[in-house]
PDB file of N, CA, C and O in Angstrom:
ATOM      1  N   UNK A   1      23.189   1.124   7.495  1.00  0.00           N
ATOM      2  CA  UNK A   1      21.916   1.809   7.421  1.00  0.00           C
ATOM      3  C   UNK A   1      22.095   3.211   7.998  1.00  0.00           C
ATOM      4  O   UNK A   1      22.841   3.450   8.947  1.00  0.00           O
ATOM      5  N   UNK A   2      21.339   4.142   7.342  1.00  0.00           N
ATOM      6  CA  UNK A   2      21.667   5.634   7.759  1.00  0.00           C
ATOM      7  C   UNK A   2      20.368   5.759   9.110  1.00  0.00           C
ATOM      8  O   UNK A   2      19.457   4.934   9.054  1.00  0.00           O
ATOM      9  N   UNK A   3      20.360   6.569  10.009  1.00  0.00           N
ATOM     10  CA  UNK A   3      19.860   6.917  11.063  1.00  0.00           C
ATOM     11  C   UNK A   3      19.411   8.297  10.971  1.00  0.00           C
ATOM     12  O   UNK A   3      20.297   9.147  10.883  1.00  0.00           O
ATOM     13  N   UNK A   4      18.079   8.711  10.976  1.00  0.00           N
ATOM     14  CA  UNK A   4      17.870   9.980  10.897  1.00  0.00           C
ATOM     15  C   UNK A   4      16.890  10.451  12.000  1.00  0.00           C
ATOM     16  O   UNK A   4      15.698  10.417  11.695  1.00  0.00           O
ATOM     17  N   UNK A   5      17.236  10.902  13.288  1.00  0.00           N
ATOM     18  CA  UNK A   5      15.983  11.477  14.133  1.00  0.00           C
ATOM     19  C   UNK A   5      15.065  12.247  13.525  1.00  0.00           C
ATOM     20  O   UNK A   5      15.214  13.181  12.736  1.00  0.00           O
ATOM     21  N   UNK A   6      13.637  11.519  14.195  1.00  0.00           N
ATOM     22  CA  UNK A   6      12.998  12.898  13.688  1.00  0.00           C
ATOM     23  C   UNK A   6      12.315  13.595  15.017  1.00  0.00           C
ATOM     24  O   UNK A   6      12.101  13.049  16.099  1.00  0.00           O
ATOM     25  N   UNK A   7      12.046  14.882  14.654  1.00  0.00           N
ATOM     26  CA  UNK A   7      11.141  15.904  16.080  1.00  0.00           C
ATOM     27  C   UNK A   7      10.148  14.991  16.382  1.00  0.00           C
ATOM     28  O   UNK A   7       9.869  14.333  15.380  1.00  0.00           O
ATOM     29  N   UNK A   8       9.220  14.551  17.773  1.00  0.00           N
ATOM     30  CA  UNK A   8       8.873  13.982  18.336  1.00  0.00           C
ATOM     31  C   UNK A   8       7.515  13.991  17.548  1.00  0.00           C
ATOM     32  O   UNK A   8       6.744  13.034  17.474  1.00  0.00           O
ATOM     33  N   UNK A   9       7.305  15.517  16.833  1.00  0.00           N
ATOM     34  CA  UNK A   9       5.697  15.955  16.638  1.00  0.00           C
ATOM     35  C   UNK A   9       6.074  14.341  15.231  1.00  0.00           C
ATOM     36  O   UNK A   9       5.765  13.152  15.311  1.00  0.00           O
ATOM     37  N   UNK A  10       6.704  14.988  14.311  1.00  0.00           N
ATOM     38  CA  UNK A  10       6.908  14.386  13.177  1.00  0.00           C
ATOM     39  C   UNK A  10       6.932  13.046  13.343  1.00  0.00           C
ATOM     40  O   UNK A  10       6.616  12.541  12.266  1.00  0.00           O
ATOM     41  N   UNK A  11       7.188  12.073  14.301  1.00  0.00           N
ATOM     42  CA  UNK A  11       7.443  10.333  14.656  1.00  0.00           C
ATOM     43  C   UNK A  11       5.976  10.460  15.163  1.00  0.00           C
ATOM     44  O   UNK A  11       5.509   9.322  15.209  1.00  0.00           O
ATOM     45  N   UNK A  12       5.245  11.200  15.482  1.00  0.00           N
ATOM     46  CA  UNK A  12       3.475  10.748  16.038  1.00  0.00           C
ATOM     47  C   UNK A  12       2.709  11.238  14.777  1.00  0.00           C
ATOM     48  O   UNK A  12       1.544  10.858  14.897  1.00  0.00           O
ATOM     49  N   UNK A  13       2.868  11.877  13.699  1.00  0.00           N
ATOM     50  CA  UNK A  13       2.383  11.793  12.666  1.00  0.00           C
ATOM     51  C   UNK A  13       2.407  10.889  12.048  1.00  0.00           C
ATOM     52  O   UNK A  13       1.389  10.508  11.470  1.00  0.00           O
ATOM     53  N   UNK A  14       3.898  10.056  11.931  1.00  0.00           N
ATOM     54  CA  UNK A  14       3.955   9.166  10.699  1.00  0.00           C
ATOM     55  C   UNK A  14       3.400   7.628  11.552  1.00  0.00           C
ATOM     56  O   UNK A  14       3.105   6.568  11.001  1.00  0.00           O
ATOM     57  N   UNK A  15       3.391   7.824  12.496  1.00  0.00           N
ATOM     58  CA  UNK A  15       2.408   6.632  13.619  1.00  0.00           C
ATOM     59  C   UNK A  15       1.056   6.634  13.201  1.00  0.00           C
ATOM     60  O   UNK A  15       0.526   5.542  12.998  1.00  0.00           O
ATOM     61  N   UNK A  16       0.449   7.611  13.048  1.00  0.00           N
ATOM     62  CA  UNK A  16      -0.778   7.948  13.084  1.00  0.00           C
ATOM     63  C   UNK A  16      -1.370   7.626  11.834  1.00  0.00           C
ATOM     64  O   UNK A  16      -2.565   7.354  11.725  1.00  0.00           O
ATOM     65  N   UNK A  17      -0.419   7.653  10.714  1.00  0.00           N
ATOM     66  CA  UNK A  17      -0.731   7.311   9.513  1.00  0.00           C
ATOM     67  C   UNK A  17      -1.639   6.160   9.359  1.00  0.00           C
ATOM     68  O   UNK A  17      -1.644   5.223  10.158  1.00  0.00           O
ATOM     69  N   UNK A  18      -2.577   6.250   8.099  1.00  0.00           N
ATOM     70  CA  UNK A  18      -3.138   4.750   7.870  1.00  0.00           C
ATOM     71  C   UNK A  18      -2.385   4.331   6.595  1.00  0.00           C
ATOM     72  O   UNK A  18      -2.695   3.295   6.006  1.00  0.00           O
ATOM     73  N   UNK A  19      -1.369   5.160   6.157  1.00  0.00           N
ATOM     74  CA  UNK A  19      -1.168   4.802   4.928  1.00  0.00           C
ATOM     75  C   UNK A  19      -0.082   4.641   4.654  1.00  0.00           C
ATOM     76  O   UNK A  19       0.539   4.174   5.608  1.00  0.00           O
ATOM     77  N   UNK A  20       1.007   4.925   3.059  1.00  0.00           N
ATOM     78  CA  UNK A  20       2.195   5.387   2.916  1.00  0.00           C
ATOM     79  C   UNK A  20       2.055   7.161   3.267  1.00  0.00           C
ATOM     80  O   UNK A  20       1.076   7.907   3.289  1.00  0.00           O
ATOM     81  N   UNK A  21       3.798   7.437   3.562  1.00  0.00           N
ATOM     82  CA  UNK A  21       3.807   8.847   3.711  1.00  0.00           C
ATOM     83  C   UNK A  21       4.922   9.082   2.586  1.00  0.00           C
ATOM     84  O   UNK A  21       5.819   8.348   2.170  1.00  0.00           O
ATOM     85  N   UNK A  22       4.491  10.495   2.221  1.00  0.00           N
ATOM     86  CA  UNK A  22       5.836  10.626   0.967  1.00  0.00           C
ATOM     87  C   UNK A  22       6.537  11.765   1.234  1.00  0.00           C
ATOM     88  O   UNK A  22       6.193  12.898   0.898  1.00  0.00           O
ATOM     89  N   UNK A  23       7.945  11.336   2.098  1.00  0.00           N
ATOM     90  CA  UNK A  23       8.548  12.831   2.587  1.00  0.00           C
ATOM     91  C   UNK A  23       9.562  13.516   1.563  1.00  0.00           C
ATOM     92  O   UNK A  23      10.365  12.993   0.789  1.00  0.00           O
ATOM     93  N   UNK A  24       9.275  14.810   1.800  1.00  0.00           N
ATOM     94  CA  UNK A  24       9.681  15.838   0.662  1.00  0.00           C
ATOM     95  C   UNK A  24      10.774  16.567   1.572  1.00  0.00           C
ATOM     96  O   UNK A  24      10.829  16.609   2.801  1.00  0.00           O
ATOM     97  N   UNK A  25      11.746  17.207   0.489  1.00  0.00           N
ATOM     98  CA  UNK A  25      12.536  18.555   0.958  1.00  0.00           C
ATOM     99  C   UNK A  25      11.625  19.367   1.315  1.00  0.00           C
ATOM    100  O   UNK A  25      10.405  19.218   1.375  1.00  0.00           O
ATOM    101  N   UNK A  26      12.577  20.627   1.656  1.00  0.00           N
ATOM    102  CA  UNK A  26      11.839  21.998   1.541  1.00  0.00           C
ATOM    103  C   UNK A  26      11.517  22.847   0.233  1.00  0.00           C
ATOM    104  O   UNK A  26      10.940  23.933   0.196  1.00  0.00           O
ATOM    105  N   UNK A  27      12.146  21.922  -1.101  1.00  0.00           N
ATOM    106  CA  UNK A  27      11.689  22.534  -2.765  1.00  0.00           C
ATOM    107  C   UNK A  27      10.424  21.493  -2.870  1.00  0.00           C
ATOM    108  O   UNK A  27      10.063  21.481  -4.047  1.00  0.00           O
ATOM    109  N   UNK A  28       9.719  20.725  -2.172  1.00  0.00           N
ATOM    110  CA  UNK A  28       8.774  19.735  -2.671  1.00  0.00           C
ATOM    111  C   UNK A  28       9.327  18.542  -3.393  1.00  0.00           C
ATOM    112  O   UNK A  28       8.714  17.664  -4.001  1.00  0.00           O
ATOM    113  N   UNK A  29      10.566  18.688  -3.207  1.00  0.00           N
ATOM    114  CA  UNK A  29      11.197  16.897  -4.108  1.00  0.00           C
ATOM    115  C   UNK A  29      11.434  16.021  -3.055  1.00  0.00           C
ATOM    116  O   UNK A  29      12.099  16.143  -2.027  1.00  0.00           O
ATOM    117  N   UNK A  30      10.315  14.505  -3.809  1.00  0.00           N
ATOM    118  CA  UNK A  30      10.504  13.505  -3.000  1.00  0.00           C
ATOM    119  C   UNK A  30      11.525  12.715  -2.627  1.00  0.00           C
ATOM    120  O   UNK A  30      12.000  11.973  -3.487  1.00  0.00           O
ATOM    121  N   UNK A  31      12.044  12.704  -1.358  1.00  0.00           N
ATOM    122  CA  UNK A  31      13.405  12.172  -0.869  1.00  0.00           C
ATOM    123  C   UNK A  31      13.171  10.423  -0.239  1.00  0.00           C
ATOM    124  O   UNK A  31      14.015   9.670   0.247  1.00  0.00           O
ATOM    125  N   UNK A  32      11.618  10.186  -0.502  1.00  0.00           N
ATOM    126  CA  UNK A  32      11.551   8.733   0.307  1.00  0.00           C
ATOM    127  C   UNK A  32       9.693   9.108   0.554  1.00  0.00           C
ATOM    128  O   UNK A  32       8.968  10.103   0.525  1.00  0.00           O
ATOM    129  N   UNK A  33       9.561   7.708   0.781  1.00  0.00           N
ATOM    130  CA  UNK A  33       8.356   7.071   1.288  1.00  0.00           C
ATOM    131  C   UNK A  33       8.392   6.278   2.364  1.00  0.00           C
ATOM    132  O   UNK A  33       9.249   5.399   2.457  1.00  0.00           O
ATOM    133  N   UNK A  34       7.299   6.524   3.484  1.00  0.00           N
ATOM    134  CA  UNK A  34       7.332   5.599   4.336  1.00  0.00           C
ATOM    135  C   UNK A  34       6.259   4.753   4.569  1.00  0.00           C
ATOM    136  O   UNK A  34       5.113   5.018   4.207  1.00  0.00           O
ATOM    137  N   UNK A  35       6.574   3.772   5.144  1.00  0.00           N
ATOM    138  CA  UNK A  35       5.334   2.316   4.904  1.00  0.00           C
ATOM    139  C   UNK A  35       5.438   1.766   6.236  1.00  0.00           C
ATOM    140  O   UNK A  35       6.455   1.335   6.778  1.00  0.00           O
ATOM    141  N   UNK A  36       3.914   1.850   6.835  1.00  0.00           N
ATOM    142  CA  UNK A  36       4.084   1.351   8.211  1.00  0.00           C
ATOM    143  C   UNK A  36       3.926  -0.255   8.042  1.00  0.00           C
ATOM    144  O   UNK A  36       3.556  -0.772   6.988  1.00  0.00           O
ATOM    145  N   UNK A  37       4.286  -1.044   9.326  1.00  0.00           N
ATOM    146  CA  UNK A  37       4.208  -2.392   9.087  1.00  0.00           C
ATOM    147  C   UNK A  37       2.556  -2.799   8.896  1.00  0.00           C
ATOM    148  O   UNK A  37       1.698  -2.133   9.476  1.00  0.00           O
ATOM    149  N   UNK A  38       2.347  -3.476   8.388  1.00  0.00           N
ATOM    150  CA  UNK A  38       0.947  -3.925   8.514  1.00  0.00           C
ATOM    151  C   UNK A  38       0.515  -4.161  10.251  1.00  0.00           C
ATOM    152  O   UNK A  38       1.311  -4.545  11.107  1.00  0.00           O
ATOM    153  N   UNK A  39      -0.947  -3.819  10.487  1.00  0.00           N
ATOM    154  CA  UNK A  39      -1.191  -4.333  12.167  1.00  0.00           C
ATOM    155  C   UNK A  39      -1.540  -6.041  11.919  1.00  0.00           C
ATOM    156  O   UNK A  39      -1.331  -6.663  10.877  1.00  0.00           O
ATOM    157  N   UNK A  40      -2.060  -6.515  13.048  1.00  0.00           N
ATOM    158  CA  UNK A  40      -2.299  -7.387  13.368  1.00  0.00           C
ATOM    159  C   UNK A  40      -3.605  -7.927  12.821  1.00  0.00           C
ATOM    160  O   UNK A  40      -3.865  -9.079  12.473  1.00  0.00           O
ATOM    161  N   UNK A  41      -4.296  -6.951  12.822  1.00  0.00           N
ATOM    162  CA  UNK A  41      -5.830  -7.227  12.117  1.00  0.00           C
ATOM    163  C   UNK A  41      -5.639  -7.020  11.184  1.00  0.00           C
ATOM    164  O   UNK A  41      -6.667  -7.467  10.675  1.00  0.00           O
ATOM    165  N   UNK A  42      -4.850  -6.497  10.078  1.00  0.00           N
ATOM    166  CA  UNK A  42      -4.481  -6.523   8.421  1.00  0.00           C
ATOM    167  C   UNK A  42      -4.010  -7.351   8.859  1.00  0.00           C
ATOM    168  O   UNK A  42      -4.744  -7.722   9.775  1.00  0.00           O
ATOM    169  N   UNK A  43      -3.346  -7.827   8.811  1.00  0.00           N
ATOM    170  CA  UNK A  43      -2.550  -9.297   8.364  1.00  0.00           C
ATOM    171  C   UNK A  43      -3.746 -10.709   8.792  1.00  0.00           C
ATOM    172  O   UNK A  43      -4.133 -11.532   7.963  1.00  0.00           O
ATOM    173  N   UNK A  44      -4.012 -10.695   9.752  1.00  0.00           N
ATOM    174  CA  UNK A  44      -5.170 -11.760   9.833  1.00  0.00           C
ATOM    175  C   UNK A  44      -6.420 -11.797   8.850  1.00  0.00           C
ATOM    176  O   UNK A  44      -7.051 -12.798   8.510  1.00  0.00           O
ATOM    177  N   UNK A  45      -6.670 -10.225   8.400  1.00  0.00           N
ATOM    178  CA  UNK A  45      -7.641  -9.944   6.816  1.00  0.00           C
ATOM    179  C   UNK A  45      -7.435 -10.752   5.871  1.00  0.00           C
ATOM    180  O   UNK A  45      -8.120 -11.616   5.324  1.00  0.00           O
ATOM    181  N   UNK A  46      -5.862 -10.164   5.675  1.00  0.00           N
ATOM    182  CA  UNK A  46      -5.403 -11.230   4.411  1.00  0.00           C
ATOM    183  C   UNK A  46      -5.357 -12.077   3.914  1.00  0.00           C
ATOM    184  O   UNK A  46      -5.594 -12.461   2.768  1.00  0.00           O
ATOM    185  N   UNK A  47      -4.766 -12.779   5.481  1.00  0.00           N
ATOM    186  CA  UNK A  47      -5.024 -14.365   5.751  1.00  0.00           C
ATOM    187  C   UNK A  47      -6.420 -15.189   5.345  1.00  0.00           C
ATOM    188  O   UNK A  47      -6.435 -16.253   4.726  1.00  0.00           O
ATOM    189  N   UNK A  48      -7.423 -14.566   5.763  1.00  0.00           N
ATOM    190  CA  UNK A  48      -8.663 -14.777   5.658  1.00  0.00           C
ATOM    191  C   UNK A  48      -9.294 -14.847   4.370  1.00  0.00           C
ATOM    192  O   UNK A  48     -10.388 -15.300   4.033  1.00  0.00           O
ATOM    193  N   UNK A  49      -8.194 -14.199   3.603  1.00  0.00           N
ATOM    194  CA  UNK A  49      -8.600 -13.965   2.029  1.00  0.00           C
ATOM    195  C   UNK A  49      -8.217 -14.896   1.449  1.00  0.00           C
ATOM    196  O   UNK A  49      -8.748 -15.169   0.373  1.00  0.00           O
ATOM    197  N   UNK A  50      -7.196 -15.677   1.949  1.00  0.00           N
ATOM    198  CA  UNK A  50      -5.864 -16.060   1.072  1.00  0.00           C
ATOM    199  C   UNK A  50      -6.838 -17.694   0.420  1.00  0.00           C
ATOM    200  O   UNK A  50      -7.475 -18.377   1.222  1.00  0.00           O
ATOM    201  N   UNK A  51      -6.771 -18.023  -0.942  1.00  0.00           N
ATOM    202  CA  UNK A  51      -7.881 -19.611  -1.135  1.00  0.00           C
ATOM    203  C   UNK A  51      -9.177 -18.877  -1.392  1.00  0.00           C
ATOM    204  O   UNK A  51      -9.829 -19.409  -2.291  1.00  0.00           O
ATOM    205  N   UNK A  52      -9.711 -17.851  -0.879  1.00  0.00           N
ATOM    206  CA  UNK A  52     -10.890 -17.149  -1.430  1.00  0.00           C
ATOM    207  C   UNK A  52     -11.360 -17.240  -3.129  1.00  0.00           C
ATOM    208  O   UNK A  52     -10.639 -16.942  -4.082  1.00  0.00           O
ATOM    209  N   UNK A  53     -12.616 -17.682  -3.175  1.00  0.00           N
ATOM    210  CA  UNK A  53     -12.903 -17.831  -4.721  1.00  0.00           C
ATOM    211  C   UNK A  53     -14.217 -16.419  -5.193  1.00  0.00           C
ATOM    212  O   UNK A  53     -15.310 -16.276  -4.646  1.00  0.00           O
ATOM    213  N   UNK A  54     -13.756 -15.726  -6.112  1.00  0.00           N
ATOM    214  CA  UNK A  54     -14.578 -14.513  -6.362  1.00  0.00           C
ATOM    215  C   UNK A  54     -14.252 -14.373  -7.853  1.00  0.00           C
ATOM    216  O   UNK A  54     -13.463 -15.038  -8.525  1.00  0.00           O
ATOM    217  N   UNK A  55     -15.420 -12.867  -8.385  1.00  0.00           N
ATOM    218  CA  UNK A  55     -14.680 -12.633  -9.765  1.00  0.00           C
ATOM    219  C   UNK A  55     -13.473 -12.003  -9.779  1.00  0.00           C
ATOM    220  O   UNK A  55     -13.228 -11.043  -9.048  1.00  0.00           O
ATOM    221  N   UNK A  56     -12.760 -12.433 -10.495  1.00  0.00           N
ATOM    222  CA  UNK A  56     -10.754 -11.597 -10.895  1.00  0.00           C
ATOM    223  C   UNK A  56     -11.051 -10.921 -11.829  1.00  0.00           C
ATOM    224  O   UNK A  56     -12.068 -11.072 -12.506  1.00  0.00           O
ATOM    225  N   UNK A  57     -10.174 -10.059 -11.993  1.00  0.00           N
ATOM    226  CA  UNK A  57     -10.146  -9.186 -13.512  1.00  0.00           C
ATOM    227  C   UNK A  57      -8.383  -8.806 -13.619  1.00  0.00           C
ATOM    228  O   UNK A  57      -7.596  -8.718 -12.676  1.00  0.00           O
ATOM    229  N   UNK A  58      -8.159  -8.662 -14.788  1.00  0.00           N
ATOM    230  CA  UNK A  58      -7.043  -8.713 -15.102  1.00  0.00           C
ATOM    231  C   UNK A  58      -6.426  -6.621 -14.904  1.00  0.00           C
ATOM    232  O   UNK A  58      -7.117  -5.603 -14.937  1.00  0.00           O
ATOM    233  N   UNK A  59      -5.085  -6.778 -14.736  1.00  0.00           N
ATOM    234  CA  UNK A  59      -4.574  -5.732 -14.979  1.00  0.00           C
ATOM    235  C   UNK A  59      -5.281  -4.249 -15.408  1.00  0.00           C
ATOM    236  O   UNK A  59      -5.748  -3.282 -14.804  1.00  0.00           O
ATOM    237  N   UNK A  60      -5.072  -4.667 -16.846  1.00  0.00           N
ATOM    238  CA  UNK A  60      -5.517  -3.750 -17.719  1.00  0.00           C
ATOM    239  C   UNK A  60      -7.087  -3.513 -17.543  1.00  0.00           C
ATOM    240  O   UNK A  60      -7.332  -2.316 -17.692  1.00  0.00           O
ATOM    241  N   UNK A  61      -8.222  -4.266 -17.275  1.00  0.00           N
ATOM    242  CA  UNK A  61      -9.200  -4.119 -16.325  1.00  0.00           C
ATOM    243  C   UNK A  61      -9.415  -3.266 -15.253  1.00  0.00           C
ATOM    244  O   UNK A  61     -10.268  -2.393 -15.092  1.00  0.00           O
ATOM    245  N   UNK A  62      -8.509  -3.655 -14.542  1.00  0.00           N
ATOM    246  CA  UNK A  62      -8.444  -2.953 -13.393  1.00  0.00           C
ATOM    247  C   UNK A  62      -8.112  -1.070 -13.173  1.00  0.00           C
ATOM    248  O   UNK A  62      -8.615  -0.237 -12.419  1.00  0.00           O
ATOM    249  N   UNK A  63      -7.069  -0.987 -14.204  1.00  0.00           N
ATOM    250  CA  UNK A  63      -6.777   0.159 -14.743  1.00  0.00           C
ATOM    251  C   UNK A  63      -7.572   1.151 -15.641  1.00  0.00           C
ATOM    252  O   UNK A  63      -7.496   2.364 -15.833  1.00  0.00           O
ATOM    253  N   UNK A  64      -8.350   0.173 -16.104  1.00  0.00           N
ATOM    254  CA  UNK A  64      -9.804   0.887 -17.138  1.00  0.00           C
ATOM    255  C   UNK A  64     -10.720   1.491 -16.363  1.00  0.00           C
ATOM    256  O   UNK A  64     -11.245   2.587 -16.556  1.00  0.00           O
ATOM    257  N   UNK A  65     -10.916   0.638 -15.363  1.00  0.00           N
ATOM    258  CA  UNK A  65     -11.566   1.037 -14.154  1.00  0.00           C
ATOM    259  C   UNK A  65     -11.590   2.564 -13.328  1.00  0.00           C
ATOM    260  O   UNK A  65     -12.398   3.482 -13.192  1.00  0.00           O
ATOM    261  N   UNK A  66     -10.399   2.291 -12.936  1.00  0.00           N
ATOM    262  CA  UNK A  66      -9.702   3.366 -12.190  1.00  0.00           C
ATOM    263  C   UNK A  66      -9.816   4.600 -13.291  1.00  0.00           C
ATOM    264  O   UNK A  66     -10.339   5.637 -12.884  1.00  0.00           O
ATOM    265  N   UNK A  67      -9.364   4.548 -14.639  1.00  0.00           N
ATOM    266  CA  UNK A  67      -9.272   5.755 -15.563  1.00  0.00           C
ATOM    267  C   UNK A  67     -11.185   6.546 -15.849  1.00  0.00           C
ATOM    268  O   UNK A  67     -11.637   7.650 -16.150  1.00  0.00           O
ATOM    269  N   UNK A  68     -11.557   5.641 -15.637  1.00  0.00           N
ATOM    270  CA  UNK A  68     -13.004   5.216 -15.734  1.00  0.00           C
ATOM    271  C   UNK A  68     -13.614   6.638 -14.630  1.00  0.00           C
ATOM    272  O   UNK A  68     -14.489   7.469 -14.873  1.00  0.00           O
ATOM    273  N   UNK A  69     -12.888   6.498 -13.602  1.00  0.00           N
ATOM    274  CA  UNK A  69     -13.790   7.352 -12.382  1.00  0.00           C
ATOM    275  C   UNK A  69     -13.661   8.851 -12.560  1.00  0.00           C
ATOM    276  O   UNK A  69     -14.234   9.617 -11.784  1.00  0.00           O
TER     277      UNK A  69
END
């Protein structure tokens, strides 16, 4: 596995994140994404979901949707 420090500012940004981060060069080309672990309260969400009965919609649904907004 490669090891890359980062400046202290840059490791409390990508902490701070709620999300993925998508790190770039200095031309704007993406070199990687980062994905924090889920917390403790996401993962117990999930859990909570998991056997849940609701309406589903398929894929392509879902995507109609989204094109939709």
């Amino acid at each position: 596995m490669t090891k890359i420090v980062l400046q202290a500012e840059i490791a409390e940004q990508i902490r701070r994140s709620d999300g993925p981060i998508e790190l770039v060069d200095d031309n704007g080309v993406q070199v990687g994404v980062v994905r924090r672990p889920p917390t403790e309260q996401e993962i117990e969400i999930a859990r909570a979901r998991v056997g849940t009965t609701g309406p589903k919609i398929t894929v392509d649904e879902l995507i109609a949707k989204v094109e939709a907004l």
